[in-house]
TORRODREN-855889 format. One line per field, with one value per residue (C-alpha): residue in one letter; chain; x, y, z. Coordinates in pm, 1 decimal. Each point is the difference from the previous one (the first is absolute). Layout:
N
aa <- (A;...)
ch <- (A;...)
east <- (X;...)
north <- (Y;...)
up <- (Z;...)
***
This chain:
464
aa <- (X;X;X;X;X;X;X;X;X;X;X;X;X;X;X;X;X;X;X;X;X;X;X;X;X;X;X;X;X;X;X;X;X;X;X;X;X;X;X;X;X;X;X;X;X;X;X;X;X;X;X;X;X;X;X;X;X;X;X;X;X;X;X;X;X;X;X;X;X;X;X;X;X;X;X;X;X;X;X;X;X;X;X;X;X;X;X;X;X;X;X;X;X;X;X;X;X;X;X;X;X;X;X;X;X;X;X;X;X;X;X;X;X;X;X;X;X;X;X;X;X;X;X;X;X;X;X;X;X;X;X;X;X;X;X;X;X;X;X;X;X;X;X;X;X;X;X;X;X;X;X;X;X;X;X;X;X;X;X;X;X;X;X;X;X;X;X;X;X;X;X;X;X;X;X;X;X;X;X;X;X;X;X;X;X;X;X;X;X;X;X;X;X;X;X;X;X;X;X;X;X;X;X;X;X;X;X;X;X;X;X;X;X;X;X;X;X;X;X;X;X;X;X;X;X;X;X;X;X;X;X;X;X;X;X;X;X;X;X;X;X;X;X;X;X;X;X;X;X;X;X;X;X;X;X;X;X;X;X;X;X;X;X;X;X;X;X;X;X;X;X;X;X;X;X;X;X;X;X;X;X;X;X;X;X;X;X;X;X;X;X;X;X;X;X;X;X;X;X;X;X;X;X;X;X;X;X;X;X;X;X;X;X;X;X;X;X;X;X;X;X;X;X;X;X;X;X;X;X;X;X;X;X;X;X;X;X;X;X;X;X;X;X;X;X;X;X;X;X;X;X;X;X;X;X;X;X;X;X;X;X;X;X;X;X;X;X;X;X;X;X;X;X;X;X;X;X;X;X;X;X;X;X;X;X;X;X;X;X;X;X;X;X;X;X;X;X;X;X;X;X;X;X;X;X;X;X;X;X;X;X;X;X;X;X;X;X;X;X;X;X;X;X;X;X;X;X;X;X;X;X;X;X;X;X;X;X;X;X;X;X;X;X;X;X;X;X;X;X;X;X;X;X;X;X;X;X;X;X;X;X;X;X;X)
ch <- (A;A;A;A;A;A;A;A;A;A;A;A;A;A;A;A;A;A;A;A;A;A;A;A;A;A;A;A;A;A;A;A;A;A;A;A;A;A;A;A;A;A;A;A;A;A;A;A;A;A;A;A;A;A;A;A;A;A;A;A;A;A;A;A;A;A;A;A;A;A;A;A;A;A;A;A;A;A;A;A;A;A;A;A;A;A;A;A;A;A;A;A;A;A;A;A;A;A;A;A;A;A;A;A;A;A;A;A;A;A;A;A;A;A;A;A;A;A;A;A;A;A;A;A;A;A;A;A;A;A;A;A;A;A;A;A;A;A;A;A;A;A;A;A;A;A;A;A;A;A;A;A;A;A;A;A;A;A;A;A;A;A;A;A;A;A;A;A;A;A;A;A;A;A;A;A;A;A;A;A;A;A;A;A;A;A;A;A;A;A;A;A;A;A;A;A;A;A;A;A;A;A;A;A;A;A;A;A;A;A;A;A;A;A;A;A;A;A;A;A;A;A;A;A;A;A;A;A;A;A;A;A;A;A;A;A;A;A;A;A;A;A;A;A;A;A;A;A;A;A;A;A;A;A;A;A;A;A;A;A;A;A;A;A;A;A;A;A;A;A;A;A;A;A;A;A;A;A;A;A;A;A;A;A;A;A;A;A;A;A;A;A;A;A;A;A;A;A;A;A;A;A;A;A;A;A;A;A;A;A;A;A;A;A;A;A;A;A;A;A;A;A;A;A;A;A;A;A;A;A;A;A;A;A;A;A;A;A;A;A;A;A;A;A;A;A;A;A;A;A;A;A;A;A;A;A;A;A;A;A;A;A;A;A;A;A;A;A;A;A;A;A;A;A;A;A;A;A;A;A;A;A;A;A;A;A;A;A;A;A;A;A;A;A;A;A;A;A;A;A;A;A;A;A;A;A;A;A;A;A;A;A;A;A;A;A;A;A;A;A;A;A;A;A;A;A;A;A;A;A;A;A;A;A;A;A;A;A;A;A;A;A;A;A;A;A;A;A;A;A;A;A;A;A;A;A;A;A;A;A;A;A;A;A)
east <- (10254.8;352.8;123.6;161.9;-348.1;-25.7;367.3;166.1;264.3;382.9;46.4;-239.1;174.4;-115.1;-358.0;-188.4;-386.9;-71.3;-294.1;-83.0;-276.1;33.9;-160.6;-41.8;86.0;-340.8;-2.6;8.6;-60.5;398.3;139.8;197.0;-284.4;-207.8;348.3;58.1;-334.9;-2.6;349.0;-141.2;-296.3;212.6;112.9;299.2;120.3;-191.2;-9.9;6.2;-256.9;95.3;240.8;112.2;378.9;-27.4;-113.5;286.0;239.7;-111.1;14.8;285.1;88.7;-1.0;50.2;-249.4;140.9;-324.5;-192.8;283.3;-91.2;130.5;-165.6;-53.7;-86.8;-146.2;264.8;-230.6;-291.6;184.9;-309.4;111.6;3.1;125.3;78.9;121.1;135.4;222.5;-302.8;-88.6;391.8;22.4;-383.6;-99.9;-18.0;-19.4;-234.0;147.5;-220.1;233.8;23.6;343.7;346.0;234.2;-261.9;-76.8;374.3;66.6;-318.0;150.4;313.8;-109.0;-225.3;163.3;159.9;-323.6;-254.3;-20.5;-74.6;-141.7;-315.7;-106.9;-362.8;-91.2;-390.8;-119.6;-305.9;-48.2;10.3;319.1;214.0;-103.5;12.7;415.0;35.1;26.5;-222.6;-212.3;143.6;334.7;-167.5;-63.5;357.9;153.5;406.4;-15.2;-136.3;295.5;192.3;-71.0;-1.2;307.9;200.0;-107.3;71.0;370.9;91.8;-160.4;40.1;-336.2;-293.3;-227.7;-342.2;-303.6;-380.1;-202.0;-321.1;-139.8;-100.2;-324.7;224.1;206.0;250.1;56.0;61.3;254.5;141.2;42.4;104.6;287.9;144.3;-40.2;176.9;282.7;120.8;85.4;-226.3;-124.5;-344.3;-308.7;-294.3;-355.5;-299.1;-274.7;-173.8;44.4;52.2;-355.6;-144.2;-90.5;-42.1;-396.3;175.6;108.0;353.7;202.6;111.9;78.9;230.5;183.7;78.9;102.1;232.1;139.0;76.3;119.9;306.9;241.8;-7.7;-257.8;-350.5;-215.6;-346.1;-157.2;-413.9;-170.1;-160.7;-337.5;82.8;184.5;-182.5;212.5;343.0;-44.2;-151.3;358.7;90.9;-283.3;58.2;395.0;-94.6;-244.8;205.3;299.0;255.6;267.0;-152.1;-312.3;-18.7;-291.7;-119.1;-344.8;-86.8;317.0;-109.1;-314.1;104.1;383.4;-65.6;-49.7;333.9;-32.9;38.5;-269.2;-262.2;-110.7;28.0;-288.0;-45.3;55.6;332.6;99.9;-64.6;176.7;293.5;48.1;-59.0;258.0;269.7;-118.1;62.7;360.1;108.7;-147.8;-231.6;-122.1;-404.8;-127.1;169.3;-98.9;-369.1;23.5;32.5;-201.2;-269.6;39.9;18.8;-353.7;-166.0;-336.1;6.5;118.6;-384.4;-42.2;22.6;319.1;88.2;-99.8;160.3;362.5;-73.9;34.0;339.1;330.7;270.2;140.2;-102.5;-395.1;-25.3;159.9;-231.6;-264.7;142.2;106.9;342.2;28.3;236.2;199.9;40.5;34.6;269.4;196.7;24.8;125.0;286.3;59.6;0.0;224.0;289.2;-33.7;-183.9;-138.2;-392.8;-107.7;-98.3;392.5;174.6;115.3;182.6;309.8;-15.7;-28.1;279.7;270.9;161.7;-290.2;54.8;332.0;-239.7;-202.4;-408.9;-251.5;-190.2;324.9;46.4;-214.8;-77.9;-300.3;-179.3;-163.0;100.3;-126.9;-44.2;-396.8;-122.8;-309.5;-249.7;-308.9;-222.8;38.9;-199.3;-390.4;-82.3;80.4;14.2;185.3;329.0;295.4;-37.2;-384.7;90.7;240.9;-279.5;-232.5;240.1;151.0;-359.5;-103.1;358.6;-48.2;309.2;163.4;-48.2;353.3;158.0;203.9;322.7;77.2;356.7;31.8;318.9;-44.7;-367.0;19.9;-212.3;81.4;-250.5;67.7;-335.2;58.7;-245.8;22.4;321.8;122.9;99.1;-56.3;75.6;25.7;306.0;-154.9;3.2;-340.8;-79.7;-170.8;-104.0;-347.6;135.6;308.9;-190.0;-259.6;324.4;105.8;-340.3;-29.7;338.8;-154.5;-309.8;222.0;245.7;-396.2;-169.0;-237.1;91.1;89.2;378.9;-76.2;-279.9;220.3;280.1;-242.9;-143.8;299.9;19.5;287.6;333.6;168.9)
north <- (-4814.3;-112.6;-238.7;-240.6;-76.6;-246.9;-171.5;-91.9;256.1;-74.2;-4.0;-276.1;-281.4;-362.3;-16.1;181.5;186.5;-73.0;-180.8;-197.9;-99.0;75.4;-96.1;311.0;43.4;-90.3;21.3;-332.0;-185.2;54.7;-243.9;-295.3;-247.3;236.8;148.2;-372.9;-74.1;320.4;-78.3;-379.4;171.3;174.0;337.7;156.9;201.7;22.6;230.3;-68.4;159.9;371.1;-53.6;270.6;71.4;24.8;-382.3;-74.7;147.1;-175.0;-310.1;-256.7;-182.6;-437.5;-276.8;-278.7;-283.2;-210.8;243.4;64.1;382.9;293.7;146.0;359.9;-39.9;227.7;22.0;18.5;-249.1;-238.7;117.0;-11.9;339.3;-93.5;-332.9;-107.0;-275.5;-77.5;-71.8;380.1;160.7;162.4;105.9;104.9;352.5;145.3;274.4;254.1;230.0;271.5;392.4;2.7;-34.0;-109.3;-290.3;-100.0;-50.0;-234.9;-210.8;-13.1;-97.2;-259.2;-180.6;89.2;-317.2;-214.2;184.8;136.0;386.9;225.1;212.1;318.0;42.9;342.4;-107.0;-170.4;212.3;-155.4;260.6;-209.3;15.9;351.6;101.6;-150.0;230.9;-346.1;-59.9;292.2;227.1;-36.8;157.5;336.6;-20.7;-35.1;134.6;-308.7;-260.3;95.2;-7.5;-350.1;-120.1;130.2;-108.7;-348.5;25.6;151.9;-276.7;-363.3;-267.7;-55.6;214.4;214.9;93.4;192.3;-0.8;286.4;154.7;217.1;360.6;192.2;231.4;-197.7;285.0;-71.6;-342.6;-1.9;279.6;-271.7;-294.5;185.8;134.3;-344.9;-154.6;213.3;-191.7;-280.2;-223.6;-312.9;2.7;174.7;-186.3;265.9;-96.9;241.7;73.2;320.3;-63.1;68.8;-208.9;-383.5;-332.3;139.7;347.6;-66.7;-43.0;299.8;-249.6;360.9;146.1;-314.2;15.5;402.4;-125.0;-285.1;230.1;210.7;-201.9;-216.2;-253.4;-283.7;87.8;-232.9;16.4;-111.7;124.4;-231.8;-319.8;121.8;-5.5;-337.0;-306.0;-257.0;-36.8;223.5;268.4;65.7;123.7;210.5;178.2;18.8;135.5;234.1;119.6;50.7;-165.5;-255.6;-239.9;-65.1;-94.9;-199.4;48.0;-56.2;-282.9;-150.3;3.3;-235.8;-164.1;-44.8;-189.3;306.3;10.7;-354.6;25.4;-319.5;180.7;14.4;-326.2;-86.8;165.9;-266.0;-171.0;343.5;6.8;-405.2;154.3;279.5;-205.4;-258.9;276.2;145.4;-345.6;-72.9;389.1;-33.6;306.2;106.9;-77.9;320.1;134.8;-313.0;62.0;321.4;-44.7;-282.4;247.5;233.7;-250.3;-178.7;350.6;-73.0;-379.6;53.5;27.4;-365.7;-257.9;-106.6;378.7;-4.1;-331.6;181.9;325.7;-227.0;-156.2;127.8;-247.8;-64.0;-357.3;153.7;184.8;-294.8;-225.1;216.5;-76.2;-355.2;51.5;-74.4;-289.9;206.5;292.8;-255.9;-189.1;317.5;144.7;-381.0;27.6;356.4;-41.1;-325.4;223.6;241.3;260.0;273.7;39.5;324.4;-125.2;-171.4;381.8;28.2;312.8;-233.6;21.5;392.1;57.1;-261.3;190.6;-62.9;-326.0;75.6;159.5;-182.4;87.0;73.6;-309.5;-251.9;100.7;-281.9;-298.8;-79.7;-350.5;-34.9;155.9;-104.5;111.2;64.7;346.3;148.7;60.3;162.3;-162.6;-331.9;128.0;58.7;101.7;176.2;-339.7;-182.5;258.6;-131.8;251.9;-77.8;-379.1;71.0;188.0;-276.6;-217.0;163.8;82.6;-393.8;-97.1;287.4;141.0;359.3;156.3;11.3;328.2;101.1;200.3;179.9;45.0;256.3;26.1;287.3;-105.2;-345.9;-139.2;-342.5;-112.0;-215.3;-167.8;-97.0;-260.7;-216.4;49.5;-45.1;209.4;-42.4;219.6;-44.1;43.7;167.2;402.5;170.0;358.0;125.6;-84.7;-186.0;-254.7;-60.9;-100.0;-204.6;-194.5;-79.3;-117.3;-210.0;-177.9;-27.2;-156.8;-264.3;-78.9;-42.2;-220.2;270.2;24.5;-295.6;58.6;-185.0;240.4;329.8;-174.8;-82.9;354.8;163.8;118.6;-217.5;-101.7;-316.5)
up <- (-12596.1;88.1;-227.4;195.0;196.5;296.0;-102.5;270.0;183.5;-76.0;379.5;45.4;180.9;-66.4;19.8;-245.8;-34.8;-379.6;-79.5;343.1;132.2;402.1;264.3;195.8;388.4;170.7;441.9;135.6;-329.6;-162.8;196.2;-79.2;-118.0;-220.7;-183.4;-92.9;-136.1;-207.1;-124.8;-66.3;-150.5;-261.5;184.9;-74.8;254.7;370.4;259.7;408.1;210.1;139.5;258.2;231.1;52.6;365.5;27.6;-261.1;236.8;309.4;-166.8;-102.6;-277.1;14.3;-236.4;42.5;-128.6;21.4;-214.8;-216.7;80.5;126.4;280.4;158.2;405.9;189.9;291.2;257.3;-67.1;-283.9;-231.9;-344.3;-177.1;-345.1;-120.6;-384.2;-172.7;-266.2;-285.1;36.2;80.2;-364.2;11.5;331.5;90.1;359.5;32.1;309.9;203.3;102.1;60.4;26.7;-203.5;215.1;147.6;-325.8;-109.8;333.1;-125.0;-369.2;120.9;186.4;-250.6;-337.5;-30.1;66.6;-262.8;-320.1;50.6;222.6;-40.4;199.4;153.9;-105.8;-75.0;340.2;43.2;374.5;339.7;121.9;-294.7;-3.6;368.0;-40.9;-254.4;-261.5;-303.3;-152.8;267.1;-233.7;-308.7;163.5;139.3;-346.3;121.3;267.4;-232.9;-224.5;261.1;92.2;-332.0;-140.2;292.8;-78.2;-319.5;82.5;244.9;-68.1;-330.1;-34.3;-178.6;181.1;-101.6;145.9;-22.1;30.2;-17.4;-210.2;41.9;-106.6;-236.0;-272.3;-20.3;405.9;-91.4;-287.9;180.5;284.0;-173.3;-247.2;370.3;144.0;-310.0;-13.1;240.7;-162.7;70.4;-207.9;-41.8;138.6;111.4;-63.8;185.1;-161.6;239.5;256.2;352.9;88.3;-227.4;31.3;-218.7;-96.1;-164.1;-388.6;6.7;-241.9;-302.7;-171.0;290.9;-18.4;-398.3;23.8;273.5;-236.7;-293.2;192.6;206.4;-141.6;259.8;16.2;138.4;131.8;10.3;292.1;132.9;-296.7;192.0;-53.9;-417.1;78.0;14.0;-193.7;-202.1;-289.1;221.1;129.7;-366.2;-64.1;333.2;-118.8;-320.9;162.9;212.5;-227.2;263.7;-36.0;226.7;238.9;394.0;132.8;350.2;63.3;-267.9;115.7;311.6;-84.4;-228.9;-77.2;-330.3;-169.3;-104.2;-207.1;-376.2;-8.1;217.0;332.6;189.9;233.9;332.7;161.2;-146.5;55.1;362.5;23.1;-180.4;230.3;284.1;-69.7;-67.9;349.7;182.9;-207.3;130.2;342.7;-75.9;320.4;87.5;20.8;-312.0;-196.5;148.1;-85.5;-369.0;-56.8;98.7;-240.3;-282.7;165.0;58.9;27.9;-20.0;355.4;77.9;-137.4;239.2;-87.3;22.1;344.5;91.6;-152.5;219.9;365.6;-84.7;146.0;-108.4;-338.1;-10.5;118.8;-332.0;-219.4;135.0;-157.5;-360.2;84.0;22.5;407.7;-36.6;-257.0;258.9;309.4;-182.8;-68.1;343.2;135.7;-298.7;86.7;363.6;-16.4;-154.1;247.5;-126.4;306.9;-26.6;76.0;358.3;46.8;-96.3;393.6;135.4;-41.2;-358.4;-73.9;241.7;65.5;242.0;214.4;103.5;163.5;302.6;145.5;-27.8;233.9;-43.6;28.6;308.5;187.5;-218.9;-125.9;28.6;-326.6;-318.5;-345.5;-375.7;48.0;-166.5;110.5;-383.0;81.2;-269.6;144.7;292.9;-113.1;378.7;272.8;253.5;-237.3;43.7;164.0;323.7;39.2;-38.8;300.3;214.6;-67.4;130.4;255.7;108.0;55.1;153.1;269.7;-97.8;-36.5;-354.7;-212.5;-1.0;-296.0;-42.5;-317.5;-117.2;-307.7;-220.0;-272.1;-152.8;114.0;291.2;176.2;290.9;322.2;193.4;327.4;118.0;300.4;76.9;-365.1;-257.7;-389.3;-327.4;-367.3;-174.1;-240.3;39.8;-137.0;-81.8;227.9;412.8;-9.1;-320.8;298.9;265.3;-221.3;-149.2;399.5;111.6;-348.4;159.6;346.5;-178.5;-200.4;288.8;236.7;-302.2;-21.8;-344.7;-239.3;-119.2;-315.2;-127.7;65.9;-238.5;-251.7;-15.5;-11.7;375.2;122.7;-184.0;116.1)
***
């Protein structure tokens, strides 16, 4: 056993491994909201979701001063890829899917003055971190994951980490992690499992302890939520596992209190607590959706459940926990300073230069333009759509149907409906073609009094 055991490298810069509890990178569920809650909850360190240097790279870096957040945009849809705050700056670490050095240095140096450290996927088990040659595809390539680690280490100020997989053979394993912390590296995250294996395999407690006496880094143990079930859990998987600190994923995942010292809070007030950190960071819907799911499970069968599974907007799925007014009252304050919903990113915004030519669509003028978004759940049939509204209509008034012209910037779709000699259009640009030409109709329907104005701004359709 090597004396100086799981203390902390002298090359460690800032942030440190030693006895943390972490919240471990999870897909779709690290985001903004759920780091918060877990650092509320009592974490001490927490871990984005995988994301892939190639969207890093195609994305660019903003300062939203209504959040009070910085913000990584997706140049050519204004999606947010990665977005942090100040409350996590010193605790936050980004999790990078990459196969290559060089990539994963341009990501590093673009982000390593807005987190904490940087960790290396070499675990992902899934065919498209494998098929890029990222995740478990690094452990059998043990000269490039090195590679990419040590020239991180070499050329940015903040630590760098990595989380692997196990192997069937210990020997291959320590034989992995002493080359992959030779490089210098801070800590080394162990999920014990292989990469074959799932959740319903044990996880290999005793690979992870011959790994920790055998490095003089930090190890942390991650593979234990089926031993985990409350607070003290964490320290008998710690101790099991001989490491210097645990990460949660899965019981996280359902329930975030598990990192309170005073227990596990109620299901609920868990979900009300994540959802009011979702509305103050603008979370997007489907994300937000997306893990209140996994923390409901199979109370998504109740009829509540079922009720939560139809909504689309943010202020839908508050409404659920009484918190609709919170959410509305938000987006009003938020939109009054200026902030750009999702649906008001315009190809303006992701490239400035653009609006010094003039677009396809400017150049005849269009009669009626207005804020109105097109959100499929407030629609429970077919007839009541905005086009079929405009058939009906067009049917009893003898008149031509509209036709519809689609102008596409990048990944953004904006739709024109001529009817009757008159042309309407949201300003709002949607994702994809059919959500377009539903959000020009929905004008046409407004501007006709086929549709009350008053109801779209009260469900969140149309902004004043």
């Amino acid at each position: 056993m090597v004396e100086n055991k799981n203390k902390i490298s002298e090359n460690s810069k800032g942030l440190t491994f030693e006895n943390k509890l972490i919240l471990a990178p999870m897909v779709r569920v690290g985001t903004l909201p759920m780091r918060l809650l877990a650092l509320e909850y009592g974490a001490d360190i927490v871990y984005s979701e995988e994301l892939v240097d190639w969207k890093f790279l195609k994305s660019f870096r903003r300062v939203n001063d209504v959040l009070d957040t910085i913000d990584y945009l997706d140049s050519s849809d204004g999606t947010v890829v990665f977005r942090t705050c100040e409350k996590e700056r010193s605790r936050v670490v980004v999790q990078l899917g990459t196969s290559d050095p060089i990539r994963a240095l341009k990501v590093a140096k673009l982000i390593e003055n807005d987190v904490a450290a940087i960790d290396i996927n070499m675990g992902c088990p899934k065919e498209f971190s494998l098929k890029g040659g990222m995740g478990a595809a690094l452990l059998t390539q043990p000269e490039k994951a090195k590679s990419i680690l040590s020239t991180l280490v070499q050329n940015i100020n903040i630590p760098v980490t990595c989380k692997i997989r196990v192997f069937e053979s210990i020997d291959d394993t320590l034989n992995l992690v002493k080359d992959l912390a030779s490089t210098g590296i801070s800590a080394i995250a162990v999920h014990g499992r292989t990469r074959v294996e799932r959740p319903q395999h044990p996880n290999r407690c005793e690979t992870i302890k011959k790994i920790a006496e055998s490095l003089d880094i930090p190890v942390i143990a991650n593979g234990g939520s089926r031993e985990i079930e409350n607070y003290n859990d964490i320290f008998k998987f710690k101790e099991e596992c001989g490491s210097s600190s645990v990460m949660i994923a899965r019981t996280a995942e359902g329930n975030c209190s598990i990192f309170r010292k005073d227990g596990l809070k109620h299901l609920e007030d868990v979900i009300k607590d994540y959802l009011k950190l979702a509305v103050d960071y603008d979370n997007s819907p489907s994300n937000t959706k997306y893990c209140v799911q996994n923390m409901l499970k199979e109370l998504q069968e109740t009829p509540r459940g079922k009720r939560f599974l139809e909504c689309q907007t943010l202020e839908q799925i508050c409404k659920i926990w009484d918190l609709g007014n919170y959410c509305r009252q938000k987006q009003l304050e938020y939109h009054s300073k200026g902030i750009l919903n999702r649906r008001e990113i315009t190809p303006d915004f992701l490239d400035p230069k653009r609006n010094k030519r003039k677009a396809d669509y400017d150049s005849e003028p269009i009669d009626v333009v207005m804020k109105c978004a097109f959100i499929r759940v407030n629609y429970t049939a077919d007839p009541d759509l905005p086009k079929s509204r405009l058939i009906t209509y067009c049917g009893k008034k003898k008149l031509k149907v509209p036709k519809y012209t689609i102008f596409n910037e990048n990944k953004l779709f904006r739709a024109v409906a001529l009817l009757d000699g008159k042309t309407y259009s949201s300003s709002f640009w949607e994702k994809n073609k059919k959500f377009a030409e539903q959000g020009a109709a929905l004008v046409a329907c407004v501007s006709l009094g086929l549709i009350a104005k008053e109801m779209l701004i009260k469900d969140g359709s149309m902004v004043e």
